[in-house]
C-alpha positions as CSV (number, residue, x, y, z in Angstrom):
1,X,-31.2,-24.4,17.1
2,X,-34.1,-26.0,15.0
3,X,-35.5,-23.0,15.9
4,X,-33.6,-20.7,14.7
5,X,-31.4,-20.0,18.0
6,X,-28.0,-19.5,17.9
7,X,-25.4,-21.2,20.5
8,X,-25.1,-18.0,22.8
9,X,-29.1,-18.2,22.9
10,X,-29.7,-22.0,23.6
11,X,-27.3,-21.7,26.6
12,X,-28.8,-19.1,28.1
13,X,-32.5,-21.2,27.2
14,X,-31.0,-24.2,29.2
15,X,-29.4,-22.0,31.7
16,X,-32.9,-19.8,32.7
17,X,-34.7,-23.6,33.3
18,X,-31.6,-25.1,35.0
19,X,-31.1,-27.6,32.5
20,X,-27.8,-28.8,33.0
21,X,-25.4,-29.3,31.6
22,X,-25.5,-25.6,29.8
23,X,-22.5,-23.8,28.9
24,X,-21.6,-22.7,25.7
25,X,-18.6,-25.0,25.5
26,X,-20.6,-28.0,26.1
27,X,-23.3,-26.9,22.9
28,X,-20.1,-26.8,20.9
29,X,-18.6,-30.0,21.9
30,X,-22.0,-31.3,21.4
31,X,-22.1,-29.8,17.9
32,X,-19.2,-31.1,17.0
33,X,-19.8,-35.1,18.0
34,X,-22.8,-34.4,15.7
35,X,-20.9,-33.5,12.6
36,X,-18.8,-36.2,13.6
37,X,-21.2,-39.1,13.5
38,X,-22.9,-37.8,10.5
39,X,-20.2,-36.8,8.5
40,X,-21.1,-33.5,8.1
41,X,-18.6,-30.3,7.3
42,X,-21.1,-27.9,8.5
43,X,-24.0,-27.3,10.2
44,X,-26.1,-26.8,7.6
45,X,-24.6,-29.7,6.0
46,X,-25.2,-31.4,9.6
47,X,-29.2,-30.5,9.4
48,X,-29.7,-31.3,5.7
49,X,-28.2,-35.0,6.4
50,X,-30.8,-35.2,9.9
51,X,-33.2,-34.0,7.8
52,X,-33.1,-36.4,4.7
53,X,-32.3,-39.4,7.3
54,X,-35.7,-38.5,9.2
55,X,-34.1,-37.0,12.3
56,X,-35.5,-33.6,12.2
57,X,-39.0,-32.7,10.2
58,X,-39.3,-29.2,8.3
């Protein structure tokens, strides 16, 4: 998503390599622990806090 994907479009990503798991309802669920353990409303909001904590470079 870093990347600019979108959920639909990292699915299909993980799905084309076999990565599992890979459904669309898993990236969400995965979304949302995120926002959970950072705090974050949004996901913007999630990437701005990953990026000023050093998770993610831009």
């Amino acid at each position: 998503m870093a990347d600019g994907y979108n959920q639909q479009e990292v699915s299909n990503y993980l799905k084309k390599r076999e990565i599992k798991p890979n459904s669309l309802s898993t990236i969400e669920k995965e979304l949302k622990k995120l926002k959970k353990r950072f705090g974050a409303h949004t996901i913007i909001h999630l990437f701005m806090i990953l990026v000023k904590e050093g998770h993610l470079k831009v």
